[in-house]
PDB file with one MODEL, atoms N, CA, C and O in Angstrom:
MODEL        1
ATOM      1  N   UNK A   1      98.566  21.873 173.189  1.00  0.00           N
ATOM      2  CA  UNK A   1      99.950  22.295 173.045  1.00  0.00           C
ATOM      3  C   UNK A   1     100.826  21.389 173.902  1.00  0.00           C
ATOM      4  O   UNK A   1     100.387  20.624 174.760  1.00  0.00           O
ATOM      5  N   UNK A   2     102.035  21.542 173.602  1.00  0.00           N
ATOM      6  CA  UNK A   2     102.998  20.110 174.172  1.00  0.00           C
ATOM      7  C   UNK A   2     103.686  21.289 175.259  1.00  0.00           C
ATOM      8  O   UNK A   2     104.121  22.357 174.828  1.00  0.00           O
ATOM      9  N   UNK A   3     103.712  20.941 176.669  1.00  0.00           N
ATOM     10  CA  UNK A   3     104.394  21.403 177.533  1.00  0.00           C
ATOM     11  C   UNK A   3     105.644  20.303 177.992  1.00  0.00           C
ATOM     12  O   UNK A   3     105.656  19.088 177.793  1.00  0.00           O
ATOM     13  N   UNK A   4     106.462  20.965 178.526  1.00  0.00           N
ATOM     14  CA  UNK A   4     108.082  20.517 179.062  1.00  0.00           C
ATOM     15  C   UNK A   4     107.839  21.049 180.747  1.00  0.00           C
ATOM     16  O   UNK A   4     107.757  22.245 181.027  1.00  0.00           O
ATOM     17  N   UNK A   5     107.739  19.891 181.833  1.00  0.00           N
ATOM     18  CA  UNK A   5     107.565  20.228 182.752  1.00  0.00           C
ATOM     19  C   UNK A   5     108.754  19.539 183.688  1.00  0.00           C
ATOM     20  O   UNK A   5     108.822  18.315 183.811  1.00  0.00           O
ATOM     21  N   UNK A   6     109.999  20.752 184.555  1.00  0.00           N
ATOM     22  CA  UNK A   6     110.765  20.305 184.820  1.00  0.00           C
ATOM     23  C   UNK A   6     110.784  21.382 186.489  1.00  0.00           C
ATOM     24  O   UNK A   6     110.354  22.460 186.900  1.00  0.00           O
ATOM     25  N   UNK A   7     111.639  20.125 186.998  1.00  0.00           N
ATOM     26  CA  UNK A   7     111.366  20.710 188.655  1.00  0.00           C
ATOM     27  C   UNK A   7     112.979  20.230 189.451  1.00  0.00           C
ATOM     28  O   UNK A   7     113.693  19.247 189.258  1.00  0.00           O
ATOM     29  N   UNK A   8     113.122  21.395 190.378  1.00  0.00           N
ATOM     30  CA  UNK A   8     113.877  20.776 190.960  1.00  0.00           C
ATOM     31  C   UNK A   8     113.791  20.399 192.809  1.00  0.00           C
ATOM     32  O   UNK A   8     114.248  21.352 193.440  1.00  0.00           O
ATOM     33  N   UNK A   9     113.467  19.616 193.427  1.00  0.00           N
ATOM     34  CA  UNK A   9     112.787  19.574 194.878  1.00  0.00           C
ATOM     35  C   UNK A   9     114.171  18.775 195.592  1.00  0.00           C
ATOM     36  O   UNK A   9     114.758  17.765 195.203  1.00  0.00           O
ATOM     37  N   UNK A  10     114.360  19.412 196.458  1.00  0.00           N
ATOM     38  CA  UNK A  10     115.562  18.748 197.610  1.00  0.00           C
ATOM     39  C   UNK A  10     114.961  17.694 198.432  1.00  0.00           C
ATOM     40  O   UNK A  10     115.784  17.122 199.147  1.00  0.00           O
ATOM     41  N   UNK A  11     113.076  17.049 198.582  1.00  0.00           N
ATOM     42  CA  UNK A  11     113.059  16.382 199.629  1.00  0.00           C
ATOM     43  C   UNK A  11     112.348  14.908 198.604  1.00  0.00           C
ATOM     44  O   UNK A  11     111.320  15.097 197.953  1.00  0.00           O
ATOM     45  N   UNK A  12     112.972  13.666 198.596  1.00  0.00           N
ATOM     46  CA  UNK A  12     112.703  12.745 197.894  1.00  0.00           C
ATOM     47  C   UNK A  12     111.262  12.216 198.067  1.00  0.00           C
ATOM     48  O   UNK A  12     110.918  11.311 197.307  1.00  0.00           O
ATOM     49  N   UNK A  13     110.384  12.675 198.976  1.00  0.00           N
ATOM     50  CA  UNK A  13     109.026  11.740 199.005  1.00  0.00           C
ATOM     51  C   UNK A  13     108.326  12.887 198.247  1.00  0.00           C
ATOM     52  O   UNK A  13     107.315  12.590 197.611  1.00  0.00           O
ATOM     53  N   UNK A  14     108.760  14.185 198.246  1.00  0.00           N
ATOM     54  CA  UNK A  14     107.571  15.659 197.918  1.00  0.00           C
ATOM     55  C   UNK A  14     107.980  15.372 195.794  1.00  0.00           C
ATOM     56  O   UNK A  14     107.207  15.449 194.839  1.00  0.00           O
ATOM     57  N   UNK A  15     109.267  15.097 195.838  1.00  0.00           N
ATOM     58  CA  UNK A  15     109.974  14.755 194.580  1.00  0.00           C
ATOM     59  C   UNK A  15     109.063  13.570 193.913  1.00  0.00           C
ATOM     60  O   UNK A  15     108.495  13.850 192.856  1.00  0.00           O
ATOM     61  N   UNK A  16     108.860  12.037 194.565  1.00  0.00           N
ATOM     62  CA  UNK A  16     108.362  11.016 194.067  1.00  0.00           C
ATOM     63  C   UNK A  16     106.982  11.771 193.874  1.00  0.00           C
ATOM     64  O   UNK A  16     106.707  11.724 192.675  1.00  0.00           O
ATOM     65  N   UNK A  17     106.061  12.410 194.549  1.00  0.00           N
ATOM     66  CA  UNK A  17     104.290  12.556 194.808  1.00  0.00           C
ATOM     67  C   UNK A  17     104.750  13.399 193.653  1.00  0.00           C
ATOM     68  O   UNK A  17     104.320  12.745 192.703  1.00  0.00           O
ATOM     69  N   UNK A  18     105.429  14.568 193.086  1.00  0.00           N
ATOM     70  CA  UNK A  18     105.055  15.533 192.213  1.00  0.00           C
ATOM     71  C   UNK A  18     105.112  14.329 190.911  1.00  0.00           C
ATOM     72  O   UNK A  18     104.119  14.359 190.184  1.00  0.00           O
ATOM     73  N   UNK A  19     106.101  13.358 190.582  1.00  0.00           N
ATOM     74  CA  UNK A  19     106.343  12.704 189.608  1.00  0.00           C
ATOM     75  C   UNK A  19     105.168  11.757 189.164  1.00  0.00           C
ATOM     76  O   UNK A  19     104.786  11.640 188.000  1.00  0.00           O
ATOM     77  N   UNK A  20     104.518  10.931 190.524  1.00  0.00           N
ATOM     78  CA  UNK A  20     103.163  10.290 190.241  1.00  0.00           C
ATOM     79  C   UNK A  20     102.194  11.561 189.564  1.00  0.00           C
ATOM     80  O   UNK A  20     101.508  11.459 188.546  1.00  0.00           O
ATOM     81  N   UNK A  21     102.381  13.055 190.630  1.00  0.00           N
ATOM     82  CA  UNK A  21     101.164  13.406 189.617  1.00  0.00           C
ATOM     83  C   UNK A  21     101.061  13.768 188.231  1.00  0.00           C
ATOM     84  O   UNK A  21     100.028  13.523 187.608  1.00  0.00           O
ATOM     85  N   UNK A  22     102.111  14.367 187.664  1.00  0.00           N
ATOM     86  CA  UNK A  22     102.537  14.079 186.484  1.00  0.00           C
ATOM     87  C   UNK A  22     102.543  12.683 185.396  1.00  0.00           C
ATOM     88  O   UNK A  22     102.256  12.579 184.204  1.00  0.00           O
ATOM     89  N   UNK A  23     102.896  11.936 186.174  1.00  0.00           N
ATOM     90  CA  UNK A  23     101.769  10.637 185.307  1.00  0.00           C
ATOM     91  C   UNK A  23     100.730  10.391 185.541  1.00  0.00           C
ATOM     92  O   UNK A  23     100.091  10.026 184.554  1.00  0.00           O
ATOM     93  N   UNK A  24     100.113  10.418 186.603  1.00  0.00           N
ATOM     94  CA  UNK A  24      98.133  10.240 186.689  1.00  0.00           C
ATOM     95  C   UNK A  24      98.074  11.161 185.661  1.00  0.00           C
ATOM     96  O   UNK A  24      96.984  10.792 185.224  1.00  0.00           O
ATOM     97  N   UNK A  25      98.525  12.458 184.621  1.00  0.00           N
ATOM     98  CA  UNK A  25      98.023  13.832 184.525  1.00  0.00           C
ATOM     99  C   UNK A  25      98.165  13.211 183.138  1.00  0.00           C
ATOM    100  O   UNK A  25      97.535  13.800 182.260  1.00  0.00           O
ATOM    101  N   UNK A  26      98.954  12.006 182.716  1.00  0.00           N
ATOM    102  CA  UNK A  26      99.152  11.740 180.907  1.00  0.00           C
ATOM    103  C   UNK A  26     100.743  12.510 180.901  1.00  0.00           C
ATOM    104  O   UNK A  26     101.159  12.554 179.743  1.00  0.00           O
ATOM    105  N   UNK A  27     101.455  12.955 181.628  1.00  0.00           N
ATOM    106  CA  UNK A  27     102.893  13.494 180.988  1.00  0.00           C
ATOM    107  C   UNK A  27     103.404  12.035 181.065  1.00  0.00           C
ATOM    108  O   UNK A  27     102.856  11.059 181.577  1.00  0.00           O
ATOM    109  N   UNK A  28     104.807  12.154 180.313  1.00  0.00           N
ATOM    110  CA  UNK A  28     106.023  11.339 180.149  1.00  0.00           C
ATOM    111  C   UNK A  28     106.804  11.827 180.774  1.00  0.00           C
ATOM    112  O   UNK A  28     106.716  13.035 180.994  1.00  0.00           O
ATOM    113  N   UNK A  29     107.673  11.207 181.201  1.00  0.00           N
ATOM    114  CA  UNK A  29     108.782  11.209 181.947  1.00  0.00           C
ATOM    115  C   UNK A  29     110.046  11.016 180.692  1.00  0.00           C
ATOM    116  O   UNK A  29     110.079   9.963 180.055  1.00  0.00           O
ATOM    117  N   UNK A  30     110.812  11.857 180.487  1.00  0.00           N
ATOM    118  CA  UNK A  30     111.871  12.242 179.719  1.00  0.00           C
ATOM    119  C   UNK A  30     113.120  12.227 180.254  1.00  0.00           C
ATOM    120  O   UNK A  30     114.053  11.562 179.803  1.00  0.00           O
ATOM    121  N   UNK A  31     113.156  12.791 181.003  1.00  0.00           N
ATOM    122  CA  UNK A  31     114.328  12.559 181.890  1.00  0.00           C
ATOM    123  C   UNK A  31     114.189  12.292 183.939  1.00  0.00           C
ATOM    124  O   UNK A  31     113.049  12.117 184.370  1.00  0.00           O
ATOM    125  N   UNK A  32     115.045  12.294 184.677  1.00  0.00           N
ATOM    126  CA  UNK A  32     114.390  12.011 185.682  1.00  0.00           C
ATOM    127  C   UNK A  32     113.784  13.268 186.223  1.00  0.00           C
ATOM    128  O   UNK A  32     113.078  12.837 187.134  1.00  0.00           O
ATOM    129  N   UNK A  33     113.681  14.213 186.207  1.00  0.00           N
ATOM    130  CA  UNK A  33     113.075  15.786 186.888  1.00  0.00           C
ATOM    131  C   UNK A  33     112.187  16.240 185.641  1.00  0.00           C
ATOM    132  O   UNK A  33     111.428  17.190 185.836  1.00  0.00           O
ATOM    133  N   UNK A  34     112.214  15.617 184.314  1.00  0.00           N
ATOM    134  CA  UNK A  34     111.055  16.422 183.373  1.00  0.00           C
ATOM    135  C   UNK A  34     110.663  15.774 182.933  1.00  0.00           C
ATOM    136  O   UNK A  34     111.145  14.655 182.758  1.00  0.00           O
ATOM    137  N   UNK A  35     109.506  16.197 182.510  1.00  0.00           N
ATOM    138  CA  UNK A  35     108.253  15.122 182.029  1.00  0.00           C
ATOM    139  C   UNK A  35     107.731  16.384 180.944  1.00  0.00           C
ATOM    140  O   UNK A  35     107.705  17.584 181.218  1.00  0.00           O
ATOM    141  N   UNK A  36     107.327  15.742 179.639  1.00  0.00           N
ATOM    142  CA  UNK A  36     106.662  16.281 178.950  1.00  0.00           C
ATOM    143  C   UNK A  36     105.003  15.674 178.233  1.00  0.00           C
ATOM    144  O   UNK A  36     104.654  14.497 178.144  1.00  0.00           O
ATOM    145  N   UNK A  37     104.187  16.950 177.790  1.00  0.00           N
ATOM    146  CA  UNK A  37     102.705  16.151 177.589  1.00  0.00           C
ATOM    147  C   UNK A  37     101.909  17.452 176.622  1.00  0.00           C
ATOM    148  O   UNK A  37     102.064  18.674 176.627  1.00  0.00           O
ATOM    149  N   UNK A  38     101.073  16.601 175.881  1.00  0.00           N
ATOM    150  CA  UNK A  38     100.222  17.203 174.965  1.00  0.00           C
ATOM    151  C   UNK A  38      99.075  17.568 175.955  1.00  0.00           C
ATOM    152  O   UNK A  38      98.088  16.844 176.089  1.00  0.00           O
ATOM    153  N   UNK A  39      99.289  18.917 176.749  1.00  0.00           N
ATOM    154  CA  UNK A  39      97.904  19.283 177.089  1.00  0.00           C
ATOM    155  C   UNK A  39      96.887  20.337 176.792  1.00  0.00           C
ATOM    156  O   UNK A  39      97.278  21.423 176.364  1.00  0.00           O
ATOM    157  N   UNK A  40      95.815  20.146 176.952  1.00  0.00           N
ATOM    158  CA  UNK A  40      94.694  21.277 176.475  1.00  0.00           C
ATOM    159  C   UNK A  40      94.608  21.827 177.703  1.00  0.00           C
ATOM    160  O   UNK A  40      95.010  21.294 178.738  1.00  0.00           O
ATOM    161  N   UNK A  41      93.732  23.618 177.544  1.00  0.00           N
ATOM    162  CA  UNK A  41      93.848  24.418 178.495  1.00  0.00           C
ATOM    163  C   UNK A  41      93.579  23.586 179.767  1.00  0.00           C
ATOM    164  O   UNK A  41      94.478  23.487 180.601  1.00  0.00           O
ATOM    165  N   UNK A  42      92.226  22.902 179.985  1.00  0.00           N
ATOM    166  CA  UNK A  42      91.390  22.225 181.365  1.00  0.00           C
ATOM    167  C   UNK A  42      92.562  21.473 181.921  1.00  0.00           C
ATOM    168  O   UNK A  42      92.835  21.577 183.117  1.00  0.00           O
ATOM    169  N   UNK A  43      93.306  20.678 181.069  1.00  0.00           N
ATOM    170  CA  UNK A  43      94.259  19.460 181.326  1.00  0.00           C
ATOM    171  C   UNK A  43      95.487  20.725 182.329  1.00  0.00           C
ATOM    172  O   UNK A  43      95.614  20.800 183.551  1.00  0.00           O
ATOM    173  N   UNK A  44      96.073  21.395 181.447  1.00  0.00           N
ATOM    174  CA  UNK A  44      97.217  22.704 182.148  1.00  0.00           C
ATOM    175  C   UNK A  44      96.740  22.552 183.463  1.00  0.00           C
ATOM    176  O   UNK A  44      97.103  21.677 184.250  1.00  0.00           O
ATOM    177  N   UNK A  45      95.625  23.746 183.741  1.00  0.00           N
ATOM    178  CA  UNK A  45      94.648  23.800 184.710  1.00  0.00           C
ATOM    179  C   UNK A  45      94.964  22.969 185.791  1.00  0.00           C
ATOM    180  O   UNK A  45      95.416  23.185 186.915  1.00  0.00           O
ATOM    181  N   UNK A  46      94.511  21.657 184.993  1.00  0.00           N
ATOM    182  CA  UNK A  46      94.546  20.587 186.902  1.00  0.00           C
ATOM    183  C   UNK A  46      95.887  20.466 186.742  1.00  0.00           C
ATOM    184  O   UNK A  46      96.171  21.158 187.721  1.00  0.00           O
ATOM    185  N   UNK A  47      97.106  20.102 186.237  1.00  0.00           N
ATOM    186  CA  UNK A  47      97.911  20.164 186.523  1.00  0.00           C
ATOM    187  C   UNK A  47      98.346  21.154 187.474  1.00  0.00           C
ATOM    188  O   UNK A  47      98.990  20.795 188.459  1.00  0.00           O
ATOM    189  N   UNK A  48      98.147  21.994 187.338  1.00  0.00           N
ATOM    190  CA  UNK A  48      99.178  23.547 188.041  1.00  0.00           C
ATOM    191  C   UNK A  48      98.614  23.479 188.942  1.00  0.00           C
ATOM    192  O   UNK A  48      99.423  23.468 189.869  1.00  0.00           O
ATOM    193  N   UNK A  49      97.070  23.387 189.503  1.00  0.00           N
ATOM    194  CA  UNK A  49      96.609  22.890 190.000  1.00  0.00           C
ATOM    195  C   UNK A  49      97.003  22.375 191.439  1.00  0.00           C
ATOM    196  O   UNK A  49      97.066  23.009 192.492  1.00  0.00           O
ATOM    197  N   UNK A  50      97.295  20.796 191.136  1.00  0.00           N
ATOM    198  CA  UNK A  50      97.615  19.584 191.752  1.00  0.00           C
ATOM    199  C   UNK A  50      98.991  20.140 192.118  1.00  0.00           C
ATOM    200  O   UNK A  50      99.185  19.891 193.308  1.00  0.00           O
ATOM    201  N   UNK A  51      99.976  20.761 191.603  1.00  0.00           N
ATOM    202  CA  UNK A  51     100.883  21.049 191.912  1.00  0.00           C
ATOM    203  C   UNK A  51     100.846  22.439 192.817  1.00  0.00           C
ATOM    204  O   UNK A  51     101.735  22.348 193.664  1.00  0.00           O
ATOM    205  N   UNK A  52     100.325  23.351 192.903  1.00  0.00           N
ATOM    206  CA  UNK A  52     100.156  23.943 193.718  1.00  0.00           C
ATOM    207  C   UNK A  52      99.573  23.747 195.098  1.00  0.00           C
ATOM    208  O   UNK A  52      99.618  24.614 195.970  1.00  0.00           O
ATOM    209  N   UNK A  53      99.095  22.709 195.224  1.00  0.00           N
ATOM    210  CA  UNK A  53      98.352  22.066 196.156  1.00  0.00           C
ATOM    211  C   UNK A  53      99.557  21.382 196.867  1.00  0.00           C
ATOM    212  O   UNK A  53      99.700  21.621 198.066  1.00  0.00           O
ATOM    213  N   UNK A  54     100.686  20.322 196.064  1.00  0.00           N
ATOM    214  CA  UNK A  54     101.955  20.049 196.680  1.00  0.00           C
ATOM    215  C   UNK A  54     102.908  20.972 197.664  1.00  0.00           C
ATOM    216  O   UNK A  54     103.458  20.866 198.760  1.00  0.00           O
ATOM    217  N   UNK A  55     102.753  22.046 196.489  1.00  0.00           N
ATOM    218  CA  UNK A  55     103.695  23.561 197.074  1.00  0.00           C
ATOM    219  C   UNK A  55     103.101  23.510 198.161  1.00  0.00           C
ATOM    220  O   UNK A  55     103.829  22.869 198.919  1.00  0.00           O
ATOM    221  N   UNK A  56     101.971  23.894 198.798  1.00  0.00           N
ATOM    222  CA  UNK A  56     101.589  24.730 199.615  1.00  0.00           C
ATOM    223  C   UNK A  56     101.387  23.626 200.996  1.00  0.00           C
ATOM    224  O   UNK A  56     100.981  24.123 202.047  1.00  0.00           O
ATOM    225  N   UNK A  57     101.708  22.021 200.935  1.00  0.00           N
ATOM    226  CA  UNK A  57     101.893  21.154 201.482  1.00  0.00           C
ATOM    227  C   UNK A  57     103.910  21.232 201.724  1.00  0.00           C
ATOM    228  O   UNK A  57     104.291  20.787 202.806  1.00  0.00           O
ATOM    229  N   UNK A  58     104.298  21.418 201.385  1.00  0.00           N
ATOM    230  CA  UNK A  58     105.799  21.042 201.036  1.00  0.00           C
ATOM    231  C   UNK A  58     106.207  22.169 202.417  1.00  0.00           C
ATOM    232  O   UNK A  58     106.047  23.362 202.674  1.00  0.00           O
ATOM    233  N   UNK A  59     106.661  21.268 202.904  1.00  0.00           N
ATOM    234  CA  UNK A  59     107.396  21.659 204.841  1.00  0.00           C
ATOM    235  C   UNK A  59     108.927  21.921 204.794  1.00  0.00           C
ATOM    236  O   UNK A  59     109.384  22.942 205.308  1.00  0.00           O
ATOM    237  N   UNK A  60     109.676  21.064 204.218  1.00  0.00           N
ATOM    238  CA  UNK A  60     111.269  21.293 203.786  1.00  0.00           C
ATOM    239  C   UNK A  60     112.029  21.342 202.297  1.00  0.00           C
ATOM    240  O   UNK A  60     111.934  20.730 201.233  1.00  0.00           O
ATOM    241  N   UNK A  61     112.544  22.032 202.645  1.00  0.00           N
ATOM    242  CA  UNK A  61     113.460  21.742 201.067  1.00  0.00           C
ATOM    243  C   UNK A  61     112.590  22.773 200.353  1.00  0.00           C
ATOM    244  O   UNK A  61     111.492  23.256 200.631  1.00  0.00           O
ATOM    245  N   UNK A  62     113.785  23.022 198.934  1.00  0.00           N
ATOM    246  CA  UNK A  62     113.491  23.800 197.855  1.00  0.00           C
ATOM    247  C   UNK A  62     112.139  22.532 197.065  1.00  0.00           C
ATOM    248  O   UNK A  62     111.813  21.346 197.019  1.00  0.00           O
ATOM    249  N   UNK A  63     111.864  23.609 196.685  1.00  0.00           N
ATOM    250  CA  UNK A  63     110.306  23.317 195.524  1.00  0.00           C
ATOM    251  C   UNK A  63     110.039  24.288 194.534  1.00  0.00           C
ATOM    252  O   UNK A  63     109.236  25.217 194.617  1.00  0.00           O
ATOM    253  N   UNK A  64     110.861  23.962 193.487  1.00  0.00           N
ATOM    254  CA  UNK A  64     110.459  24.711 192.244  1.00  0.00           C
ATOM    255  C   UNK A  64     110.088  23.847 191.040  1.00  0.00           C
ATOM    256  O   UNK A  64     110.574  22.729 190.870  1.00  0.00           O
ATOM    257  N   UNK A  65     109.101  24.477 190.112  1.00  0.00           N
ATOM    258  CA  UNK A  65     108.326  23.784 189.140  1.00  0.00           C
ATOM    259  C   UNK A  65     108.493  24.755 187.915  1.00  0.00           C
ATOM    260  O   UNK A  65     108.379  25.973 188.053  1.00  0.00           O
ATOM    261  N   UNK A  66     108.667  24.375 187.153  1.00  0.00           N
ATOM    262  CA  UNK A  66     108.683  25.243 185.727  1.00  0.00           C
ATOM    263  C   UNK A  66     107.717  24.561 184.516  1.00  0.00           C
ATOM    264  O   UNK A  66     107.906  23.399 184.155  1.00  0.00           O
ATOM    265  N   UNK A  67     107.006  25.134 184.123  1.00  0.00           N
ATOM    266  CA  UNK A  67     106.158  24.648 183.207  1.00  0.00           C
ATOM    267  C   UNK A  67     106.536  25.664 181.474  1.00  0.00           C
ATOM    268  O   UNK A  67     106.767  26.856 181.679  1.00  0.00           O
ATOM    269  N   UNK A  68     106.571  25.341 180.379  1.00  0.00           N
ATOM    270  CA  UNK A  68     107.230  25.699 179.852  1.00  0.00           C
ATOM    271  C   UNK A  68     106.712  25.270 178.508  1.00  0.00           C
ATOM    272  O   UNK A  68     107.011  24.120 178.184  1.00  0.00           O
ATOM    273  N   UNK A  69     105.876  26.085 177.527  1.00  0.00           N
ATOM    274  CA  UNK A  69     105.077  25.734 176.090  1.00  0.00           C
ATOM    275  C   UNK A  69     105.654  25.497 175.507  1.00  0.00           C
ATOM    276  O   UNK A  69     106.785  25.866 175.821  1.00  0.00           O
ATOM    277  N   UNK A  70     105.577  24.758 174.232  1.00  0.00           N
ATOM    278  CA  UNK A  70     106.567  24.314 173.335  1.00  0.00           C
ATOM    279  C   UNK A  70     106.017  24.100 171.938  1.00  0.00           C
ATOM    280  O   UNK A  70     105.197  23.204 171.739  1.00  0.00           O
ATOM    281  N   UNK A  71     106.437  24.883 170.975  1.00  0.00           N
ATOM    282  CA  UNK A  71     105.126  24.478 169.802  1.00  0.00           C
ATOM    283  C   UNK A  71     106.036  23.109 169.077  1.00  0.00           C
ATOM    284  O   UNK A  71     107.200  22.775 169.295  1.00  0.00           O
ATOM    285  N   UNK A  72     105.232  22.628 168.350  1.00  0.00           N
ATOM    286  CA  UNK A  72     105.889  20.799 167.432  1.00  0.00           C
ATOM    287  C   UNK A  72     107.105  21.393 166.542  1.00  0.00           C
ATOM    288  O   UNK A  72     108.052  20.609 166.482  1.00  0.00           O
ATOM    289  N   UNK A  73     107.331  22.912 165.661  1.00  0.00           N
ATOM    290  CA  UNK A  73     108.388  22.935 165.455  1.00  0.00           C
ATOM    291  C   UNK A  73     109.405  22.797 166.354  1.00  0.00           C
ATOM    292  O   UNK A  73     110.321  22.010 166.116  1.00  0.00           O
ATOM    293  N   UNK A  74     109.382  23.326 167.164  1.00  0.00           N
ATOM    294  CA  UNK A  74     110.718  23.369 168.365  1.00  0.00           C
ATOM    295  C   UNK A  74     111.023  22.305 168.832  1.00  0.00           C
ATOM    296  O   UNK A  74     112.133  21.798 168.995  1.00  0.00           O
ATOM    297  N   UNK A  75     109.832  21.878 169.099  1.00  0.00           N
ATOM    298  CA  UNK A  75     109.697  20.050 169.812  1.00  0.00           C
ATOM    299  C   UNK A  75     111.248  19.573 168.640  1.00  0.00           C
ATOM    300  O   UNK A  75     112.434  19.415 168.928  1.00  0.00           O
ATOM    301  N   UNK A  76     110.508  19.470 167.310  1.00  0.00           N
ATOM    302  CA  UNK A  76     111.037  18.809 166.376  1.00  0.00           C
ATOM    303  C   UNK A  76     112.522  18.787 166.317  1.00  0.00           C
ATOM    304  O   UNK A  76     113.313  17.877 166.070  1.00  0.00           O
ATOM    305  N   UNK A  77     112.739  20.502 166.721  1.00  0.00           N
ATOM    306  CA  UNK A  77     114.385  21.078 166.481  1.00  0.00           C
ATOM    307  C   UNK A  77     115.325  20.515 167.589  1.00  0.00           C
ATOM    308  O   UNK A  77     116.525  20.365 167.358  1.00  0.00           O
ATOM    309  N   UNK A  78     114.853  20.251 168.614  1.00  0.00           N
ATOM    310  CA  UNK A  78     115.514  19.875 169.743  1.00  0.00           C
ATOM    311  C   UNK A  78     116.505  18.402 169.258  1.00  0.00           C
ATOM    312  O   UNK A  78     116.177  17.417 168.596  1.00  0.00           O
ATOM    313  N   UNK A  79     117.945  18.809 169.976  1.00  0.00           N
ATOM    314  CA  UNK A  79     118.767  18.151 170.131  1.00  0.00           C
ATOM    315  C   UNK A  79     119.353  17.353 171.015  1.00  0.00           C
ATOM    316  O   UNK A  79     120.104  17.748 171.907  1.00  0.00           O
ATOM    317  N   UNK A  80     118.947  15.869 170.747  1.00  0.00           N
ATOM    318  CA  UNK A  80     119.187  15.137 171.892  1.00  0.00           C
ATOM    319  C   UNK A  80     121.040  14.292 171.847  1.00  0.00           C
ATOM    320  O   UNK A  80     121.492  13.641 170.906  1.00  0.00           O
ATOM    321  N   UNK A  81     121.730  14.602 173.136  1.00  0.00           N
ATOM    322  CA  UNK A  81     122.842  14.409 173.503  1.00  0.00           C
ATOM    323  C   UNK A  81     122.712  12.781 174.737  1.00  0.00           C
ATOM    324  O   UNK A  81     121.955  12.465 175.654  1.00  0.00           O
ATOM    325  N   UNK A  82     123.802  12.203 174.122  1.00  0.00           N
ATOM    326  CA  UNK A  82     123.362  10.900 174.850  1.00  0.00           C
ATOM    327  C   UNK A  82     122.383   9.734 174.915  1.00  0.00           C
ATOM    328  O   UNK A  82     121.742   9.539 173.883  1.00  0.00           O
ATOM    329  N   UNK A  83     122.154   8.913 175.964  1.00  0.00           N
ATOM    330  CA  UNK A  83     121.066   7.934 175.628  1.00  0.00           C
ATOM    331  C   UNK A  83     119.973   8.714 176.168  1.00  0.00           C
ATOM    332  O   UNK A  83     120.093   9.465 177.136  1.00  0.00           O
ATOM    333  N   UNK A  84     118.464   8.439 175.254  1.00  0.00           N
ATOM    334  CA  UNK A  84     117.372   8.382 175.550  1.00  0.00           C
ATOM    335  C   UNK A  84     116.703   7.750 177.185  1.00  0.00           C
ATOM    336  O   UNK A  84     117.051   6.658 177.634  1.00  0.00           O
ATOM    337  N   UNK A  85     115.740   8.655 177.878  1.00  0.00           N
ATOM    338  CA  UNK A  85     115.507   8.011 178.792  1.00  0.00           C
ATOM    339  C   UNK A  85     114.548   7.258 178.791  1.00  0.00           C
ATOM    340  O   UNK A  85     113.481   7.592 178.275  1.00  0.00           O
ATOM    341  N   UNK A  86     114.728   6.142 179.346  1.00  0.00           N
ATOM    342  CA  UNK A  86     113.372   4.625 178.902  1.00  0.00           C
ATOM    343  C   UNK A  86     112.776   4.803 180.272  1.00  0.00           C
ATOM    344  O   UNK A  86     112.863   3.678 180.764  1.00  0.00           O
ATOM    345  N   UNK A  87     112.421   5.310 180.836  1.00  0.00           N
ATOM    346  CA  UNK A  87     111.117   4.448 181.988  1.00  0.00           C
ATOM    347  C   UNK A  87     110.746   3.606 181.747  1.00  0.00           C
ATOM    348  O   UNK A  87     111.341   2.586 182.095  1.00  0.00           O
ATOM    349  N   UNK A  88     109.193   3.505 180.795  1.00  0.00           N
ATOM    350  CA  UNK A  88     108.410   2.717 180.197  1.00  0.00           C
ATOM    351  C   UNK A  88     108.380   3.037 178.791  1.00  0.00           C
ATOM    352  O   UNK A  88     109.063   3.888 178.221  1.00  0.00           O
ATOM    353  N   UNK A  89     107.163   1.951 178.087  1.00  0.00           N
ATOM    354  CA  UNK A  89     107.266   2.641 176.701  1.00  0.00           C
ATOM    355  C   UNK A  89     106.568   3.726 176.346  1.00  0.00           C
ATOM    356  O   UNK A  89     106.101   3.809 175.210  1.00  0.00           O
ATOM    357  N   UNK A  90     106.418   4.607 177.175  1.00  0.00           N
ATOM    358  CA  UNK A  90     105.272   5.969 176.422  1.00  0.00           C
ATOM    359  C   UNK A  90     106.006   6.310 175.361  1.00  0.00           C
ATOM    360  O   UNK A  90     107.186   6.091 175.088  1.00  0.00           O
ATOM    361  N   UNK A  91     105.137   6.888 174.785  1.00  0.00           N
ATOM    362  CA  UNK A  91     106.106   7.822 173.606  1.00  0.00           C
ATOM    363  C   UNK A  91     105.297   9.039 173.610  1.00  0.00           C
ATOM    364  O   UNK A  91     104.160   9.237 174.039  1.00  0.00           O
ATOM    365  N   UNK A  92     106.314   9.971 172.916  1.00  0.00           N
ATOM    366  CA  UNK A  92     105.253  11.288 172.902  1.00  0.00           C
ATOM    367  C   UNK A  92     104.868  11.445 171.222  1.00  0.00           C
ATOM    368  O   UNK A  92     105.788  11.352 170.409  1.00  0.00           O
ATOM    369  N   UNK A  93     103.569  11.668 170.794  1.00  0.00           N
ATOM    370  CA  UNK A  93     103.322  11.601 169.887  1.00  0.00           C
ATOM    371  C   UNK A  93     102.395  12.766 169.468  1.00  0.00           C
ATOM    372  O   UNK A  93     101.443  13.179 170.131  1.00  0.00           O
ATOM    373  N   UNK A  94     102.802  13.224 168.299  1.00  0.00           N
ATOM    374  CA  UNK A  94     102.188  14.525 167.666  1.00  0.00           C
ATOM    375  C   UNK A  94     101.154  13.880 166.535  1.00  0.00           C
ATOM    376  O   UNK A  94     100.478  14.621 165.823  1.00  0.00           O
TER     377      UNK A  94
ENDMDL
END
């Protein structure tokens, strides 16, 4: 299933480490705070995971994470406003 994983963290190094793990993990980066990814249950798992492991490291600042299912219709319906965000070339693909 395709998850939408978006966060908002006040301290920029706890911010950069959540974003690497989200790409070691196979998400895309969509915008700069969300990243989305085709994962299976095990894949979820280490994610939430790895991120809970951040949380419970994280000394200052807000740290919130939202993880958020998304089936390919909805994916599909979504309306994009403005330019596309390029990082790199991933693409997300169904």
């Amino acid at each position: 299933m395709l998850y939408i994983v978006f966060y908002d963290i006040s301290d920029d190094g706890m911010r950069n480490r959540v974003a690497d793990v989200l790409k070691k993990k196979g998400l895309v980066r969509v915008q700069y705070s969300v990243f989305i990814g085709d994962l299976n249950s095990a894949r979820l798992k280490d994610v939430v995971a790895s991120l809970r492991v951040l949380y419970r490291s994280n000394k200052e600042g807000r740290f919130s994470v939202m993880i958020l299912p998304v089936t390919q219709a909805m994916f599909n319906q979504r309306i994009m406003i403005g330019d596309e965000f390029k990082e790199n070339e991933d693409k997300i693909i169904w």
